[in-house]
C-alpha positions in Angstrom: 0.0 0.0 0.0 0.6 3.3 -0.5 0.6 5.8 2.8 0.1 9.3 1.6 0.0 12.4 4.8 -3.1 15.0 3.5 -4.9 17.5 5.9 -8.0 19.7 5.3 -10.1 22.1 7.0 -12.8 21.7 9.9 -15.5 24.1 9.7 -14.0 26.4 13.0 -10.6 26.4 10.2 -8.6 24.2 12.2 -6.1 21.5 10.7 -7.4 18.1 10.6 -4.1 15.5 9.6 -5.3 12.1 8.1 -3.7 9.1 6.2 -5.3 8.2 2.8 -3.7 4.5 2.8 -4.2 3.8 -1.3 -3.9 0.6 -3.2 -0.3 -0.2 -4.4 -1.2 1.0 -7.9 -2.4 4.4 -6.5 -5.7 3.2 -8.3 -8.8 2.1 -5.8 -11.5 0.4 -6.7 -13.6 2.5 -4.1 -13.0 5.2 -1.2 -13.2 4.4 2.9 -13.4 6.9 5.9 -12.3 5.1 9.1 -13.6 7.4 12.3 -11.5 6.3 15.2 -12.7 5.4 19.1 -13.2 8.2 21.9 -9.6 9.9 22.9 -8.0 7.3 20.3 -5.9 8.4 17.2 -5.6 7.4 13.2 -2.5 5.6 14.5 -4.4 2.7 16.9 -2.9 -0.2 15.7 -6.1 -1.6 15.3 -7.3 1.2 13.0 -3.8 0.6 10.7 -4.4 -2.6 10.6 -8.2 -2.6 9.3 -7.4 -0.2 7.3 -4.3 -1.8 5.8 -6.7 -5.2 5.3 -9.2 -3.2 3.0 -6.3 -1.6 1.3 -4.7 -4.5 0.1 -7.8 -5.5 -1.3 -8.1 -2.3 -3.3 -10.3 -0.1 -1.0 -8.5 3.3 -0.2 -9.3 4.2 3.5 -8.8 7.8 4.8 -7.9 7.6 8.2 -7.9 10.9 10.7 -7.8 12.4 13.9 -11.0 13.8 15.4 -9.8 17.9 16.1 -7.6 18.0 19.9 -6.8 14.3 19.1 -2.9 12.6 17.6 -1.5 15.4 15.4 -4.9 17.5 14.8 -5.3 21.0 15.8 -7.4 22.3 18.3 -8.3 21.9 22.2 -10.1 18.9 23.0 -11.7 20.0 25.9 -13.3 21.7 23.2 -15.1 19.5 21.5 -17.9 17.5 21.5 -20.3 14.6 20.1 -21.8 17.2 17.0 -17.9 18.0 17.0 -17.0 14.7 15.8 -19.9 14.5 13.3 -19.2 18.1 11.6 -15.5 16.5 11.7 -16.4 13.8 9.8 -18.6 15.3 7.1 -15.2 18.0 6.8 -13.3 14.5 6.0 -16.3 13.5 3.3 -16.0 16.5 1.5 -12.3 17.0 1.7 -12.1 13.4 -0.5 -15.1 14.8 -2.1 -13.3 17.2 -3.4 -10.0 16.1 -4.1 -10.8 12.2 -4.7 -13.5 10.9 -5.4 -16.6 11.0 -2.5 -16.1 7.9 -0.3 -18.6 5.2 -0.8 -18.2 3.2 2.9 -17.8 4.9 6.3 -16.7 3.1 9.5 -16.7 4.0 12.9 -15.3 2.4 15.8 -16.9 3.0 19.3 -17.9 6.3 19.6 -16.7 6.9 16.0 -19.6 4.4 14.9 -22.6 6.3 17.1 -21.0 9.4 15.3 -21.0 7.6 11.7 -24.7 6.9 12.2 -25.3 10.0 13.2 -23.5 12.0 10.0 -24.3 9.5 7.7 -27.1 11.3 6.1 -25.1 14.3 5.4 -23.1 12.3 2.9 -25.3 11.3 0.1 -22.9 9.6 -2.2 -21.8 7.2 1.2 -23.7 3.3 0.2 -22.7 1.4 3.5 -22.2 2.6 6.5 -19.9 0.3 9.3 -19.8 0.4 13.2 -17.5 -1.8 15.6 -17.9 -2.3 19.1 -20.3 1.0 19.2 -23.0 2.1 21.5 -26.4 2.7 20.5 -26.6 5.9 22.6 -23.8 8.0 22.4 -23.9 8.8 26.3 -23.0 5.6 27.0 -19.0 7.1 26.8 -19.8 9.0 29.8 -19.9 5.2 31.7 -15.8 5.9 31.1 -15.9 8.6 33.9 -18.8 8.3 36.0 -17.2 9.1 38.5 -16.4 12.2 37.7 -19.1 13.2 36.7 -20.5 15.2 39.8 -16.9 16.5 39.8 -17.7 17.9 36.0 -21.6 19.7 36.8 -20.3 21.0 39.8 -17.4 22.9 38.9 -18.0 22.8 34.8 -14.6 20.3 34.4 -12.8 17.6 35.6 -9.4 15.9 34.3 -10.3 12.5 34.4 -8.0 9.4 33.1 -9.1 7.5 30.2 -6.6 4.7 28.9 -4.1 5.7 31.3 -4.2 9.0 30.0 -5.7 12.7 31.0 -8.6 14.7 29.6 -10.0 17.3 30.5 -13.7 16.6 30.2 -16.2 20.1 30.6 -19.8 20.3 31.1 -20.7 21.7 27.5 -19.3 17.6 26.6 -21.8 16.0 29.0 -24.9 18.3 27.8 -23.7 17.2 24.1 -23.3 13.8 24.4 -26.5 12.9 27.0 -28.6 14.8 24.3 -27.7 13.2 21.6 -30.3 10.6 20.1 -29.3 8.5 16.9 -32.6 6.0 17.4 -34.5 8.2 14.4 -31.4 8.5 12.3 -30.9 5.0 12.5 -34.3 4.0 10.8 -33.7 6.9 8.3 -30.4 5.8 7.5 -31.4 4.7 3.8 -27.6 3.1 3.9 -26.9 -0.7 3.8 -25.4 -1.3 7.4 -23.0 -3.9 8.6 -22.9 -4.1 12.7 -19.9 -5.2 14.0 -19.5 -6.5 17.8 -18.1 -8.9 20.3 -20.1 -10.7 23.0 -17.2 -10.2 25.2 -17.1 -6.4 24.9 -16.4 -5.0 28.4 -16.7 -1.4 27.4 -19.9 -1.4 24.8 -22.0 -4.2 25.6 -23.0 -6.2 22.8 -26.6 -5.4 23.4 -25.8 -2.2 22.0 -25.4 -3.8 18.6 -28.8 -5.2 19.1 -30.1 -2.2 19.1 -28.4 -0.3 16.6 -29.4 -3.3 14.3 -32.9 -3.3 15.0 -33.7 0.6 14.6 -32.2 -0.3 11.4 -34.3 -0.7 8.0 -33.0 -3.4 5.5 -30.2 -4.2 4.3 -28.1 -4.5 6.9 -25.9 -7.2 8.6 -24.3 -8.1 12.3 -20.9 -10.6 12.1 -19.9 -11.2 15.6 -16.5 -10.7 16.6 -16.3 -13.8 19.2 -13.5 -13.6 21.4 -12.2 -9.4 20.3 -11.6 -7.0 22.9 -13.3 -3.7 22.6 -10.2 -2.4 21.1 -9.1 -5.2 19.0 -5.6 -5.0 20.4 -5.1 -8.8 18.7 -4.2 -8.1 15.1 -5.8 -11.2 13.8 -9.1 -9.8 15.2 -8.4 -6.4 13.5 -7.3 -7.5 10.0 -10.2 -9.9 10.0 -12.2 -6.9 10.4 -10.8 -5.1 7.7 -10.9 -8.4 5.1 -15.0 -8.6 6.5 -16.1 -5.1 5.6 -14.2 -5.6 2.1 -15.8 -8.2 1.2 -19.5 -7.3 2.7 -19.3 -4.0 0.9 -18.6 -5.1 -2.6 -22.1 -6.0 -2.6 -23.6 -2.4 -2.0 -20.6 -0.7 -3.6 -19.8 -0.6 -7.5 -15.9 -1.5 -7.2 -15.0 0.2 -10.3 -10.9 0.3 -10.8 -9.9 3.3 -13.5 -6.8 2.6 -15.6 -7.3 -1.2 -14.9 -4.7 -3.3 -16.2 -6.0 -4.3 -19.7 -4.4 -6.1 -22.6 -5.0 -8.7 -25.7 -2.5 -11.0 -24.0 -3.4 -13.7 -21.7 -1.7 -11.8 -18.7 -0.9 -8.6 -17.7 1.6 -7.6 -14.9 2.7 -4.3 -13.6 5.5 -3.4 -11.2 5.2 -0.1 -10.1 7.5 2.9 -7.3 7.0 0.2 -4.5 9.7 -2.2 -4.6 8.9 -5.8 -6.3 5.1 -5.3 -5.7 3.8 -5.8 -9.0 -0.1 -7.0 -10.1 -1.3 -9.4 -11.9 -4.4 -9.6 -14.2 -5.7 -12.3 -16.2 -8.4 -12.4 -18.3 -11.2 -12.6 -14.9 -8.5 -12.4 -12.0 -6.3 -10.5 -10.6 -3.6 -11.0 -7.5 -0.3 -9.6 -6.3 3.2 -10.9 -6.4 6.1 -10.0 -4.0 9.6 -11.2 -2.4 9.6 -11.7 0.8 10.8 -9.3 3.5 14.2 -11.1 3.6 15.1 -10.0 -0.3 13.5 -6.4 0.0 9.7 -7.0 -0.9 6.7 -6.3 1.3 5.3 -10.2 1.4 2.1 -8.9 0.2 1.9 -11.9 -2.5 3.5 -15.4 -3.7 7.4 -14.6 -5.2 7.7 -15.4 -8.9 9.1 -19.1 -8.0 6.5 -19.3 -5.9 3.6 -18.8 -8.4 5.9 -21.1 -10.8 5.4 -24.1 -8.2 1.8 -23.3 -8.1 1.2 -23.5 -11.7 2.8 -27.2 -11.5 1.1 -28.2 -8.8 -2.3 -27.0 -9.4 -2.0 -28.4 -13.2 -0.9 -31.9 -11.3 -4.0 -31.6 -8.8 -6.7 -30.7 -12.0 -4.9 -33.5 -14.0 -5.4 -36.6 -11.4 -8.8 -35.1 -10.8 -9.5 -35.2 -14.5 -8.2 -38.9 -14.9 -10.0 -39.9 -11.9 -13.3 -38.5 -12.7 -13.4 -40.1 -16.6 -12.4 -43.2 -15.0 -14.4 -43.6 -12.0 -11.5 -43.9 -9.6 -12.8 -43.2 -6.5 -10.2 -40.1 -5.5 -11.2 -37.9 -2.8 -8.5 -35.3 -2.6 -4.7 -34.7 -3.9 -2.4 -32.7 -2.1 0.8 -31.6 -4.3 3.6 -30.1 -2.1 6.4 -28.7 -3.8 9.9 -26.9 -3.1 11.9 -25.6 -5.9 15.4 -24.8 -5.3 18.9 -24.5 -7.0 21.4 -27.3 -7.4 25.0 -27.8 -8.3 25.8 -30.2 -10.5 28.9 -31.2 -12.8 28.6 -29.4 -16.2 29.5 -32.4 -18.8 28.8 -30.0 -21.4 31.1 -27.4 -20.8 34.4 -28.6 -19.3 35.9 -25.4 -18.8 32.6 -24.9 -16.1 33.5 -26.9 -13.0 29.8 -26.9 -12.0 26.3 -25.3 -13.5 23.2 -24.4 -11.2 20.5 -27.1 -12.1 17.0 -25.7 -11.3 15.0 -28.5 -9.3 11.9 -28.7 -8.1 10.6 -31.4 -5.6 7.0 -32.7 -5.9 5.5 -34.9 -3.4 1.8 -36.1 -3.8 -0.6 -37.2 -1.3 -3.6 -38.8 -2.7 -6.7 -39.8 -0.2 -9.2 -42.1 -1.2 -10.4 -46.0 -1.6 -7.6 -46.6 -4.2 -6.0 -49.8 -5.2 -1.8 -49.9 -5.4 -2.2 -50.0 -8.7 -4.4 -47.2 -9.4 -1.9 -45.0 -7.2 1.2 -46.4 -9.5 -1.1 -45.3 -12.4 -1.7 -41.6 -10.9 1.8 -41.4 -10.2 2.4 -41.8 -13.7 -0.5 -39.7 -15.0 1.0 -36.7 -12.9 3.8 -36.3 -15.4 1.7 -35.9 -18.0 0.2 -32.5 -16.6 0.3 -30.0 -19.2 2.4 -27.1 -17.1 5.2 -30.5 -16.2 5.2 -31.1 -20.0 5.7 -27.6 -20.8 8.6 -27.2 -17.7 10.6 -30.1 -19.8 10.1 -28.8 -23.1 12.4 -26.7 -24.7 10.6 -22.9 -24.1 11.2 -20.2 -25.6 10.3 -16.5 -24.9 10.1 -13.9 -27.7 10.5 -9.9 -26.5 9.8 -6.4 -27.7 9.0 -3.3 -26.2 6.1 -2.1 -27.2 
């Protein structure tokens, strides 16, 4: 992915900072705003990492921090619930305006009651995303209840949320315990996808319940069992991420301008980023990378890697073919396969003392009711797979530039 700094404008002129985290290709098939948890930052690692999911599977996510919060400007003490939502319509326009409008909105927490809540201000938004959030926004103030006499009586309190200070002020408390998302909810006219653990100690998962039921159709709930509110584990975050990908390609038109296109059978592209470089066949299209080891990302399969495949699937969809036109009763293959480089004696050239021999190992596991024989035969049928025939025939690979 591609991590480009931007800043824009609140409506008191302040300077909101954000991260628009873009496809490696600079080219996404749709636009994301991720609105980040009460006193959190752009920079939670659960918020990278859900962004970084949807990323690498072409969804650019514009991550930012709520005014008085990470690198923002302003005074926290500040602000306030209707804060957050003028905030995040700022962030809609700003990729309005220089981007393209964002078609999916998130919200963690408190970020989710405020995504439901400014939702309707952005009219070319088509799903809308909460995780872990509460139904009523004043259910934050639950963080420092016991502060709160502390706040009416003398207008403001420092109170300690995560470990660290904020100072909380009256005008806070009269936003937040007025706030009421119940109707905007049912007018939403947004597909919704409700994200939330059971075992949420902070927002109780009956929130969810509710949010989902003041909700018109479409909408969805995916329970995160076993997540913390914060999703400190990064499995639980980056599942997250892959989830509302894949959920929202069915409300969102995933369109990708300057696609990769050609008359060929495949097209790849290695771009600025290293060896990251795409793929597209004719109805596909992946990644390819070295690993971290050789100066890649690992976002894909290396080169030799994909080579291996292509044997190894070929041998799979072989046996399965033989099997199937006669009636061997095969119930799964299993190719595993290493390539590597080997020295070996160069008869050919005497003045070489050795040559590199490319090998690659292939061991196959075959399950089923099969006889000896009919394993001997498969064995032999698996060197008949187009790609092995191919790998031993003399190949040879014509260039231009075009």
């Amino acid at each position: 992915m591609k991590l480009e700094p931007v800043k824009f404008q609140n409506t008191e002129s302040q300077t909101i900072h954000a991260i628009l985290e873009l496809p490696v290709d600079g080219n996404p098939l749709a636009y994301a705003i991720f609105a980040h948890c009460f006193t959190c930052s752009k920079d939670l690692k659960a918020v990278v990492n859900i962004s970084r999911a949807m990323t690498q599977k072409g969804i650019a996510v514009l991550r930012f921090d709520f005014t008085g919060l990470g690198s923002s400007e302003g005074d926290f003490s500040n602000t306030n619930f209707n804060s957050n939502i003028s905030d995040l319509v700022s962030a809609y326009d700003f990729m309005k305006e220089q981007y393209k409008a964002p078609a999916i909105i998130i919200g963690h927490s408190l970020g989710g009651a405020a995504v439901l809540a400014a939702a309707h201000q952005m009219p070319e938004a088509k799903a809308v995303v909460t995780i872990g959030s509460p139904f009523d926004p004043g259910h934050v103030t639950h963080m420092f209840d016991k502060d709160l006499e502390t706040i009416k009586k003398e207008g403001e309190a420092t109170v300690k949320i995560g470990g660290r200070p904020f100072k909380i002020r009256q005008q806070f408390i009269e936003d937040i315990e007025q706030a009421n998302n119940d109707q905007k909810i049912s007018k939403l006219k947004k597909s919704l996808l409700v994200m939330h653990s059971p075992q949420d100690e902070i927002v109780g998962v009956e929130n969810a319940r509710k949010i989902y039921e003041a909700a018109h159709h479409p909408k969805s709930f995916i329970s995160l069992d076993g997540a913390n509110h914060l999703l400190t584990k990064n499995t639980d975050s980056s599942y997250v991420g892959n989830i509302i990908a894949a959920w929202a390609e069915r409300y969102v038109e995933y369109k990708k301008e300057n696609e990769l296109t050609s008359e060929k059978q495949v097209t790849v592209r290695t771009g600025m980023d290293k060896y990251l470089t795409e793929i597209k066949t004719e109805n596909h299209y992946l990644l390819a990378d070295e690993p971290k080891s050789l100066g890649g990302g690992d976002f894909g399969p290396s080169p030799y890697d994909l080579l291996v495949a292509a044997l190894g699937a070929c041998t799979g969809m072989t046996l399965r073919m033989y099997a199937d036109r006669k009636e061997i009763d095969l119930k799964e293959v299993k190719v595993h396969l290493q390539h590597s480089k080997e020295h070996t004696k160069d008869s050919e050239n005497p003045e070489s003392k050795s040559s590199v021999l490319d090998q690659i190992e292939r061991e196959i596991e075959l399950t089923g009711n099969l006889t000896a024989e009919q394993r001997d035969r498969l064995l032999e049928i698996a060197d008949k797979c187009p790609v092995h025939r191919t790998l031993h025939n003399e190949i040879v690979v014509k260039t231009k530039l075009i």
